[in-house]
MARNUDO-859751 format. One record per residue (C-alpha): residue number from 1; x, y, z. Coordinates in pm, 1 decimal. Example, Ala and Ser with C-alpha at 12.3 -4.5 7.8 and 13.67 -1.06 7.14 Angstrom:
+------+----------+----------+----------+
| loro |        x |        y |        z |
+------+----------+----------+----------+
|    1 |   1230.0 |   -450.0 |    780.0 |
|    2 |   1367.0 |   -106.0 |    714.0 |
+------+----------+----------+----------+
END
This chain:
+------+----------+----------+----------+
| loro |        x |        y |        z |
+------+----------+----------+----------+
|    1 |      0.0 |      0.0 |      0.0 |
|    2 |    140.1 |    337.5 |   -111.1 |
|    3 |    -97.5 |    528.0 |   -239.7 |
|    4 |    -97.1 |    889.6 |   -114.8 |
|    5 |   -469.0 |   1032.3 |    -95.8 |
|    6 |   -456.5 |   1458.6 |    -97.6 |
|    7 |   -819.5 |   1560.3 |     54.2 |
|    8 |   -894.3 |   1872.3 |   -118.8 |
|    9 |   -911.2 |   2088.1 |   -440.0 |
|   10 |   -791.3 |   2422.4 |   -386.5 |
|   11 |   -410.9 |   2588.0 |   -408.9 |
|   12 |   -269.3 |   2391.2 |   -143.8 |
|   13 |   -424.4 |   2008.0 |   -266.4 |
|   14 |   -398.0 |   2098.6 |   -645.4 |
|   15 |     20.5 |   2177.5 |   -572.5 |
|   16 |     17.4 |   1846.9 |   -361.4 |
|   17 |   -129.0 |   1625.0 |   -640.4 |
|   18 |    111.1 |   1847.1 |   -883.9 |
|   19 |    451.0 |   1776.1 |   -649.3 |
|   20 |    368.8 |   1401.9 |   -622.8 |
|   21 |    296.2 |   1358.7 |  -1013.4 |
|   22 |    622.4 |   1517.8 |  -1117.9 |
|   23 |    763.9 |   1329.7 |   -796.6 |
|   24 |    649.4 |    973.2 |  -1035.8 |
|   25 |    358.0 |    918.9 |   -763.2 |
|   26 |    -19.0 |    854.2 |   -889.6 |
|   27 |   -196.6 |   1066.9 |   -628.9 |
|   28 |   -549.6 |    996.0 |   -554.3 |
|   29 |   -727.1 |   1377.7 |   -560.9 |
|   30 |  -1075.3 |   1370.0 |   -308.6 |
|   31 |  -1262.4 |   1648.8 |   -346.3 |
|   32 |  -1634.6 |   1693.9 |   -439.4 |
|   33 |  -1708.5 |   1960.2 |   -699.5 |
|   34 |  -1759.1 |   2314.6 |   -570.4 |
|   35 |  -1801.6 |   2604.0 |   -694.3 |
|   36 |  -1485.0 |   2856.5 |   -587.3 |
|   37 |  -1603.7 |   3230.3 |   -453.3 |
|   38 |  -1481.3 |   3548.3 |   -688.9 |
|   39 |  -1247.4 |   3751.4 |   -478.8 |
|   40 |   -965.7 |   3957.3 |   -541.7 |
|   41 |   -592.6 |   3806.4 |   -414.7 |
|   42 |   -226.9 |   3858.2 |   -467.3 |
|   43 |      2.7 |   3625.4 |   -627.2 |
|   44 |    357.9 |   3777.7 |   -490.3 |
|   45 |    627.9 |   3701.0 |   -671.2 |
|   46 |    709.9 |   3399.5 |   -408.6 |
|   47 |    404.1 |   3220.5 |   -486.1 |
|   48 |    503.2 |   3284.2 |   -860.9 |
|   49 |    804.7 |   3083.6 |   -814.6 |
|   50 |    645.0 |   2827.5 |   -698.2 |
|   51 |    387.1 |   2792.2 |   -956.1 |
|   52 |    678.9 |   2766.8 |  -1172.1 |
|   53 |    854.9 |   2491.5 |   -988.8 |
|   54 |    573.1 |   2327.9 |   -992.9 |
|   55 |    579.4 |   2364.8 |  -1409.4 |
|   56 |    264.6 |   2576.7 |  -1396.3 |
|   57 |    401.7 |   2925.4 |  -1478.4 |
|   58 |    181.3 |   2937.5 |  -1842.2 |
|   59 |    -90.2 |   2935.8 |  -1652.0 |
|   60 |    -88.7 |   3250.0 |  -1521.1 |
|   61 |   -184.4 |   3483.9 |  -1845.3 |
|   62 |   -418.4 |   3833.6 |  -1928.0 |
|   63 |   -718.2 |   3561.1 |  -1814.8 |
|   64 |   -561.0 |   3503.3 |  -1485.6 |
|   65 |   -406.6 |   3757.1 |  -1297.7 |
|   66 |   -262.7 |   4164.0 |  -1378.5 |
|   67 |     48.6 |   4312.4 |  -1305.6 |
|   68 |      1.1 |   4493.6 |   -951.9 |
|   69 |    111.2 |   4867.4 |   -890.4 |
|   70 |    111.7 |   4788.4 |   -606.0 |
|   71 |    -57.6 |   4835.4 |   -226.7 |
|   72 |   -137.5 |   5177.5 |    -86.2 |
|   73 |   -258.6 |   5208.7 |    264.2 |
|   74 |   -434.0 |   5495.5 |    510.8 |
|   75 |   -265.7 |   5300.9 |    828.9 |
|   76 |   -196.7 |   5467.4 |   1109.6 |
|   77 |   -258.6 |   5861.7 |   1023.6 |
|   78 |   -512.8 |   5984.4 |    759.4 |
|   79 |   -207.3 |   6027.3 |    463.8 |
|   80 |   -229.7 |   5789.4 |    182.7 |
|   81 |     86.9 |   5631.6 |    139.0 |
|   82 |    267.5 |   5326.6 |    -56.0 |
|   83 |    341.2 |   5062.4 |    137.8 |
|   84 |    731.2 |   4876.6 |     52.7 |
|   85 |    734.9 |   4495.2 |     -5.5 |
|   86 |    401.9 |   4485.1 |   -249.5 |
|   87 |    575.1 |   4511.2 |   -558.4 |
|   88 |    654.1 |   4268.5 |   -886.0 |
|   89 |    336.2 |   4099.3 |   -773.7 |
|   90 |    -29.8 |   4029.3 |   -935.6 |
|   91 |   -401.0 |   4032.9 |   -901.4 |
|   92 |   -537.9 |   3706.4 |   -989.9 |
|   93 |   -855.5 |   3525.2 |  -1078.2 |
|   94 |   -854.8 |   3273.6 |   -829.2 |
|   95 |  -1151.1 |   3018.1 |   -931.8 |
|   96 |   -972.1 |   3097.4 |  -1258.0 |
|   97 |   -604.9 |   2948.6 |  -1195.6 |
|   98 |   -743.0 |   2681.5 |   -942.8 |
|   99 |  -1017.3 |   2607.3 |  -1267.1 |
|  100 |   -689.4 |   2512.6 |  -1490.4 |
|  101 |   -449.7 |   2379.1 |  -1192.1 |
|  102 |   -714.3 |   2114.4 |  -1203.2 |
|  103 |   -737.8 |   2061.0 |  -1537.6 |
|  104 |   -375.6 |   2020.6 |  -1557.1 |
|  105 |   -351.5 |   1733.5 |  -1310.3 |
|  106 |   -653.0 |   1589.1 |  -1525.7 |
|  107 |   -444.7 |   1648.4 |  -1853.7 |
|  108 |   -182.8 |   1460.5 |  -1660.2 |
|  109 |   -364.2 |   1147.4 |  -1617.7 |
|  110 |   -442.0 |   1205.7 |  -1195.8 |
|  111 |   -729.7 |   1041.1 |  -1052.8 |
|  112 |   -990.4 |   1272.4 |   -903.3 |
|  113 |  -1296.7 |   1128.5 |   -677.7 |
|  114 |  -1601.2 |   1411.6 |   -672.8 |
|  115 |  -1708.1 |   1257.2 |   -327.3 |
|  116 |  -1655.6 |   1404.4 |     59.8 |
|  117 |  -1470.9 |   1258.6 |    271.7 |
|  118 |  -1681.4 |   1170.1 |    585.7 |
|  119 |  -1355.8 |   1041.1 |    834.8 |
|  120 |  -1049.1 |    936.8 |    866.1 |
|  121 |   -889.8 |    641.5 |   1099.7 |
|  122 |   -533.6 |    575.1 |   1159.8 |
|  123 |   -368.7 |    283.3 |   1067.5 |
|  124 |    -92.3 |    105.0 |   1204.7 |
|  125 |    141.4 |    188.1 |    890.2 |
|  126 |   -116.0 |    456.9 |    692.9 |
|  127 |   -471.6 |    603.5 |    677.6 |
|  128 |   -826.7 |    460.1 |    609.4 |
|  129 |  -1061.6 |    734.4 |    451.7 |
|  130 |  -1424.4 |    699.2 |    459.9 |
|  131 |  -1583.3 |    901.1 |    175.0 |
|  132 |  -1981.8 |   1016.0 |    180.1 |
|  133 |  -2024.2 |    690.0 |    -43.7 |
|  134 |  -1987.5 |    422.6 |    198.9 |
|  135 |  -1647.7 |    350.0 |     36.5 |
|  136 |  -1363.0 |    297.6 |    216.6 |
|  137 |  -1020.5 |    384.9 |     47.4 |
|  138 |   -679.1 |    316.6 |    227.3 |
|  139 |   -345.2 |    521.8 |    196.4 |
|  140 |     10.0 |    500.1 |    313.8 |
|  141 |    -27.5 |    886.7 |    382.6 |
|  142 |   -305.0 |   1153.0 |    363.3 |
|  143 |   -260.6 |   1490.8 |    279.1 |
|  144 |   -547.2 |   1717.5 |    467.0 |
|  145 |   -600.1 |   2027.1 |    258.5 |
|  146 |   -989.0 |   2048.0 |    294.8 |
|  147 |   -946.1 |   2427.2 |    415.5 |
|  148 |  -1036.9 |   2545.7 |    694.2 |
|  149 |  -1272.9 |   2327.4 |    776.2 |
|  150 |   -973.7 |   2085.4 |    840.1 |
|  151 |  -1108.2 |   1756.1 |    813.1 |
|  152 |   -850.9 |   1590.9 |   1066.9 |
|  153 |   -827.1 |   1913.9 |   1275.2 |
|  154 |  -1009.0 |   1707.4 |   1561.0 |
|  155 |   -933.2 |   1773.4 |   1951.4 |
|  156 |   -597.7 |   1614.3 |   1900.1 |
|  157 |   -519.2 |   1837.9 |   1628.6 |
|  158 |   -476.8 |   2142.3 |   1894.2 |
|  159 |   -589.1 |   2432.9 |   1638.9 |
|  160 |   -645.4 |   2729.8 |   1857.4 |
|  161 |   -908.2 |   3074.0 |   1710.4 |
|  162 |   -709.7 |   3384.6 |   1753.3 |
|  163 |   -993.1 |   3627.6 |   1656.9 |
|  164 |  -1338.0 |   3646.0 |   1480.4 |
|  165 |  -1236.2 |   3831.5 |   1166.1 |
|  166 |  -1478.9 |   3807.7 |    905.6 |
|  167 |  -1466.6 |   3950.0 |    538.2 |
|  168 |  -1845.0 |   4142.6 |    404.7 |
|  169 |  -1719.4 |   4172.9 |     24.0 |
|  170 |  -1867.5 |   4270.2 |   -280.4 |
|  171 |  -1708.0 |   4222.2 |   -657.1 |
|  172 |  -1804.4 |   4449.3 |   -941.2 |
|  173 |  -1770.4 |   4490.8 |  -1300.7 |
|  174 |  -1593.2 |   4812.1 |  -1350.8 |
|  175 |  -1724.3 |   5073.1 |  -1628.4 |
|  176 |  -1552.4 |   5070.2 |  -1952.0 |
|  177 |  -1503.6 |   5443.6 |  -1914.1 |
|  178 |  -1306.6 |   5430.6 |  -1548.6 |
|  179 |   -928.6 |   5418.4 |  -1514.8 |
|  180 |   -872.2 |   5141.5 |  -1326.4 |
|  181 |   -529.9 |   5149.5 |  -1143.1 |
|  182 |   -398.0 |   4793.2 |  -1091.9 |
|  183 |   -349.6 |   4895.0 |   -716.1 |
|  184 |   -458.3 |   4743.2 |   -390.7 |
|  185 |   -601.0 |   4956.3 |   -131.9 |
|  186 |   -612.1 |   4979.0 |    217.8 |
|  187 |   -773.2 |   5192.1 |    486.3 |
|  188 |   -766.3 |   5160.8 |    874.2 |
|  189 |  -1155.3 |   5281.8 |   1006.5 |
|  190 |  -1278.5 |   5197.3 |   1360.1 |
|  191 |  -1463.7 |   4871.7 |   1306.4 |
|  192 |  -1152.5 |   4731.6 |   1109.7 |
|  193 |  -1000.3 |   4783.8 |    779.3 |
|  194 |  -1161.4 |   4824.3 |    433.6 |
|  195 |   -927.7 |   4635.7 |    132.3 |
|  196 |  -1038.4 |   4703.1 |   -264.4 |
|  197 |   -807.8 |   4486.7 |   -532.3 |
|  198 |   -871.6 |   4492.9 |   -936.3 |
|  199 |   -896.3 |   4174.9 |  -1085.4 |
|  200 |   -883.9 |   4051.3 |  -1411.7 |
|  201 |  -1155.7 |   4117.2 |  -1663.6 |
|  202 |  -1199.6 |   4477.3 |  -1478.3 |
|  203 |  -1352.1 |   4342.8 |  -1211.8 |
|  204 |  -1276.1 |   4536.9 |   -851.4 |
|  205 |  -1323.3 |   4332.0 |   -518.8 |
|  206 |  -1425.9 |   4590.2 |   -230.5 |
|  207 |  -1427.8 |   4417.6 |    132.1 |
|  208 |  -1456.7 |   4536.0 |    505.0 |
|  209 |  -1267.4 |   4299.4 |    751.5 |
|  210 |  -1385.3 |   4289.9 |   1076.0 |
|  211 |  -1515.1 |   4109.2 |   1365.9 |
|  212 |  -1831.8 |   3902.0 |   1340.2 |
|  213 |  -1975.4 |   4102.2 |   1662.3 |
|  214 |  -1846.3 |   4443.7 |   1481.8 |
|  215 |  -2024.2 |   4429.8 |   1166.5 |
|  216 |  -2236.7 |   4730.9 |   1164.0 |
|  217 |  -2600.5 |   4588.0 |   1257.0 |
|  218 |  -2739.8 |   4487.6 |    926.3 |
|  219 |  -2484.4 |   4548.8 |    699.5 |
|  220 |  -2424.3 |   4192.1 |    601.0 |
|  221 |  -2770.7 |   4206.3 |    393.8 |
|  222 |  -2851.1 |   4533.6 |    278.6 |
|  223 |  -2568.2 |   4679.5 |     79.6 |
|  224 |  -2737.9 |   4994.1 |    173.1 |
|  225 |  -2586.9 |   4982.4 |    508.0 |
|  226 |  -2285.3 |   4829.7 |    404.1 |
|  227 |  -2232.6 |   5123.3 |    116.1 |
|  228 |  -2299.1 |   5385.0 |    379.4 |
|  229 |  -2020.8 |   5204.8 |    580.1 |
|  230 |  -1787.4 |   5215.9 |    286.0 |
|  231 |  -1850.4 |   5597.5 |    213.9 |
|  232 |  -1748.7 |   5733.3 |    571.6 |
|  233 |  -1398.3 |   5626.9 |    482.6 |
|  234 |  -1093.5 |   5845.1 |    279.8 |
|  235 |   -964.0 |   5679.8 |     12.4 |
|  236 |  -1195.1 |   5390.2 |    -25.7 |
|  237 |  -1511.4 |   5580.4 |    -82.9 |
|  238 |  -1301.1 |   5869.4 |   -328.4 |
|  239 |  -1182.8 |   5527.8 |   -527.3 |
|  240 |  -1567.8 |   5404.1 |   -561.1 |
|  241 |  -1686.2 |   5725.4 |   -676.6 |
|  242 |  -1396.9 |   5786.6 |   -899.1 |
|  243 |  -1523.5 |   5436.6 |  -1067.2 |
|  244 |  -1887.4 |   5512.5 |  -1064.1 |
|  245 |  -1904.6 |   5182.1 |   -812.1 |
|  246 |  -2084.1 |   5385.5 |   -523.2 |
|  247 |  -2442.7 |   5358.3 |   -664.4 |
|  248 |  -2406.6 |   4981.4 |   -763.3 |
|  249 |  -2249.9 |   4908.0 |   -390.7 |
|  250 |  -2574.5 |   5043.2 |   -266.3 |
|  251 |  -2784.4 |   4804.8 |   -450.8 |
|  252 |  -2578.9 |   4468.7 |   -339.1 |
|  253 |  -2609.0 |   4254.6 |    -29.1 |
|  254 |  -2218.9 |   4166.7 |     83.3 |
|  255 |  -2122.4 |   3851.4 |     81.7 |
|  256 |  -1966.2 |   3734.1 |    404.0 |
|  257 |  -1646.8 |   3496.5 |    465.8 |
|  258 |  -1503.8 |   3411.3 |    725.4 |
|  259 |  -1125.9 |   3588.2 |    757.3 |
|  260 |  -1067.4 |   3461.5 |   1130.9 |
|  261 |   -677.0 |   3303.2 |   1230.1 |
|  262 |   -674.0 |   2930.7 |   1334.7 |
|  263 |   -303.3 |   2844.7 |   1434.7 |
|  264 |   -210.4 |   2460.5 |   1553.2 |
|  265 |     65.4 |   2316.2 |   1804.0 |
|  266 |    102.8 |   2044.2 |   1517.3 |
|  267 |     18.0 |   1924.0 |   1095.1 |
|  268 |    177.1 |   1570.5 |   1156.4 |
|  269 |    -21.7 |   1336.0 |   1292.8 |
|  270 |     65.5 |    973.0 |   1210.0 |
|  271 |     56.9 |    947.2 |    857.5 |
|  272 |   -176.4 |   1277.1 |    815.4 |
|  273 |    -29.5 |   1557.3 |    717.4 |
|  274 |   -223.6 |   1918.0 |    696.9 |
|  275 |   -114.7 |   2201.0 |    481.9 |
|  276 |   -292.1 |   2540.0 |    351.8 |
|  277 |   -579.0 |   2624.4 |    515.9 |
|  278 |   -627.5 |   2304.1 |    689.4 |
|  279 |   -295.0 |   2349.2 |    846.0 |
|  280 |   -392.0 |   2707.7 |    938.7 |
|  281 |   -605.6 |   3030.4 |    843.7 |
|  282 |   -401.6 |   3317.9 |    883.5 |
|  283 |   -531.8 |   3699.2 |    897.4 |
|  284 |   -491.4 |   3826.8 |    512.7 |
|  285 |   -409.2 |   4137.4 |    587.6 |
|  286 |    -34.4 |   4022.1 |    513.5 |
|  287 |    -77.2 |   3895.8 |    198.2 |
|  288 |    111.2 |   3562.3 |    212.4 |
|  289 |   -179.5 |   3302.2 |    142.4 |
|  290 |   -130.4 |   3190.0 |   -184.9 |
|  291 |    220.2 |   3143.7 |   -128.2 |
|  292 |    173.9 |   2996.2 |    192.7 |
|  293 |    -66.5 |   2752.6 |    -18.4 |
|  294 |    132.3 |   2662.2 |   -244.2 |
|  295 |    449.8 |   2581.1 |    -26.7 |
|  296 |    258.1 |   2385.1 |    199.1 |
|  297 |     96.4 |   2161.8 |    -57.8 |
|  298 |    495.3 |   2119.1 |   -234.3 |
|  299 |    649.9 |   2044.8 |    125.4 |
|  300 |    351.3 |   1807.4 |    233.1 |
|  301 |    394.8 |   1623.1 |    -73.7 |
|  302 |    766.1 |   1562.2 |    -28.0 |
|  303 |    655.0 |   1485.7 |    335.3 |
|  304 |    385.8 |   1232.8 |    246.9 |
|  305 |    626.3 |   1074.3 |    -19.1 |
|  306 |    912.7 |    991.5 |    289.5 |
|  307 |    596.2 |    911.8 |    540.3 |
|  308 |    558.6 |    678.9 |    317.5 |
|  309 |    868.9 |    450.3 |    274.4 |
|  310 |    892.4 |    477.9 |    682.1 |
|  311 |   1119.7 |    800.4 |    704.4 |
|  312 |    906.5 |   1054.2 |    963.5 |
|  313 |   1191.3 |   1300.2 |    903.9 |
|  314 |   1091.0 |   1531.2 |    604.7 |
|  315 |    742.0 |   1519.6 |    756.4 |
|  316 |    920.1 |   1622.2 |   1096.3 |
|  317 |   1083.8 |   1939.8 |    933.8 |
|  318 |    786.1 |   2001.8 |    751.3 |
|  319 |    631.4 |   2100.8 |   1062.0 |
|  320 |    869.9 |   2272.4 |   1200.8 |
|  321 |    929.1 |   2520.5 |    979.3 |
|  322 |    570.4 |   2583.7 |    949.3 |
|  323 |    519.9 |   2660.8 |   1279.6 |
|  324 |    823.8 |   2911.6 |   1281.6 |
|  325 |    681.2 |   3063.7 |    938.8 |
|  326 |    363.4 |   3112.4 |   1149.2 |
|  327 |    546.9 |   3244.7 |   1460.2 |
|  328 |    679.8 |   3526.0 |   1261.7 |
|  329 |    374.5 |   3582.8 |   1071.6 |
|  330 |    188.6 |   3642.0 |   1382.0 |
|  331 |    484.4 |   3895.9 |   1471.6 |
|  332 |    467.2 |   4086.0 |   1155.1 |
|  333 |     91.9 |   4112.3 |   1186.7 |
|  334 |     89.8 |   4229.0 |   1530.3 |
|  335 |    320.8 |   4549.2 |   1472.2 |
|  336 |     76.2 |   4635.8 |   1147.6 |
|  337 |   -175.3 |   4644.2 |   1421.8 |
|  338 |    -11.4 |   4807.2 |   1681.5 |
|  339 |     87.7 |   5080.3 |   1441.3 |
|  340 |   -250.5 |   5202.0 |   1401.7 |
|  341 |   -341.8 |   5429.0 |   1739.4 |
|  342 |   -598.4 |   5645.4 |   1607.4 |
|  343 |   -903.9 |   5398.9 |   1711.9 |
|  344 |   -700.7 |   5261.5 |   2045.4 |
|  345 |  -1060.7 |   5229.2 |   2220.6 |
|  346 |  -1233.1 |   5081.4 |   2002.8 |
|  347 |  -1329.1 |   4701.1 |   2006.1 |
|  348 |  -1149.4 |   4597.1 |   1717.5 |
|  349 |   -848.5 |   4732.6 |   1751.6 |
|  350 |   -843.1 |   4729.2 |   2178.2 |
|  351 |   -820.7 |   4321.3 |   2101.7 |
|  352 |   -544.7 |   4349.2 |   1872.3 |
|  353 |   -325.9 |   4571.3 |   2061.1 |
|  354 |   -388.3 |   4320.7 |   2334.5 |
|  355 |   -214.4 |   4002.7 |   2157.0 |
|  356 |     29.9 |   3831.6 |   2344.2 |
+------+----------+----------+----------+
END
């Protein structure tokens, strides 16, 4: 037995499947069809490297993703300014480039089940899956990248809520007559932050991040509310106008997705191995999750691949570095917060500043 199951479809189980087919493995892909939300994201030029060590670099074209002018922020005073570190990156499509990641691995001859898997039990040398089915499949190794749902983030798995960050977004097709600047945009406001991104086919992504308890009452369905919210701010509301987007805000309920960052003590467990989302859901105001994907999924696939033929130690350093990666992620994203003072009372950011 050493067939390597990867649970999941998205970045991080697509660049799984990907790393063990080039690695000479036949992966077995689980994932039931679904239908992948429209929002804007960043490909930085990290994750671009590893799309391309991965042999998928043609797959980001004009369909896919824009060059980014990169990220300009209202953080901390009320001047626009442009934040260092955002630039050489892209706007992508990201139901897009997961659409033809999996049509690659198809092209390539990888087995794909469309069913859910419904458990998993350890084995004394792999992994028996259950899927919704009835069927039972058995592995040598299972890579868990069913997001953050985490299918085998049980109470052993130790994953631990940091906050209640949610995302209310709306996308929009963006007049033929507006400039659109291929420029991210962020703004600091009292219930959170507000974050617009172009994507391709002049579309624009606009999206308030806060807490589930902050959302202004009754904002998540009437875009009314939620468009009011948007046009108290600086920048963000002068950027909607500017596109003629204010009106059509107004006449769309958000959408609402959760944003909140789940961080475990571990990813190894026996021959289970978690990566992307499953491993952990990290704030996006950084901007590392596609890379962060797409890393995971490469390094749990070499993992899997030693787990495998008996050697824990790949899967070992796997998780290690992880878990620093995380450790200074959480750093980095508690100095953005503590930079911003002007709202030091208020719910959101009171919790923030109070991370230990």
């Amino acid at each position: 037995m050493d067939r390597i199951v990867v649970v999941g479809a998205g970045v991080a189980g697509l660049s799984a499947a990907r790393r063990l087919t080039l690695a000479g493995h036949s992966p077995v892909l689980v994932a039931p069809d679904r239908v992948v939300p429209t929002r804007g994201e960043t490909l930085s030029a990290t994750a671009a490297s590893f799309l391309d060590g991965l042999g998928w670099s043609a797959l980001i074209d004009g369909d896919t993703a824009m060059a980014s002018q990169g990220r300009f922020s209202i953080w901390g005073d009320s001047a626009l300014r442009r934040a260092a570190g955002h630039e050489n990156g892209a706007h992508i499509d990201r139901s897009l480039l997961e659409a033809r990641m999996a049509a690659s691995l198809a092209d390539s001859g990888g087995e794909r089940l469309a069913d859910a898997v419904v458990g998993l039990e350890h084995l004394p040398r792999g992994v028996r899956i259950g899927l919704a089915d009835g069927r039972w499949l058995d592995a040598a190794a299972v890579i868990d990248a069913s997001g953050r749902a985490a299918l085998s983030g049980g109470p052993t798995a130790h994953r631990r809520r940091l906050d209640r960050l949610v995302c209310a977004y709306q996308v929009h097709d963006v007049p033929d007559d507006a400039e659109l600047a291929a420029a991210t945009l962020v703004e600091a406001v009292e219930p959170g932050w507000w974050y617009m991104a172009p994507m391709p086919g002049r579309r624009m992504m606009i999206g308030l991040f806060t807490d589930s308890d902050l959302l202004p009452a009754g904002a998540a369905k009437d875009g009314r509310l939620w468009a009011d919210a948007a046009g108290q701010t600086l920048a963000i509301a002068a950027r909607l106008d500017s596109l003629g987007l204010d009106t059509a805000c107004a006449s769309l309920s958000p959408q609402v997705a959760p944003a909140a960052s789940v961080v475990p003590t571990c990813l190894v467990e026996g021959r289970i191995l978690r990566c992307g989302d499953a491993a952990a859901s990290l704030d996006p105001l950084g901007a590392n999750g596609l890379a962060t994907a797409l890393w995971s999924g490469i390094r749990a696939a070499d993992a899997a691949l030693a787990l495998a033929a008996d050697d824990p130690a790949p899967a070992l350093a796997y998780e290690g570095a992880f878990l620093e990666g995380i450790a200074h992620h959480l750093s980095a994203q508690r100095s953005l917060y503590t930079a911003e003072r002007r709202f030091a009372d208020a719910p959101f950011w009171t919790r923030r500043h109070a991370f230990p």
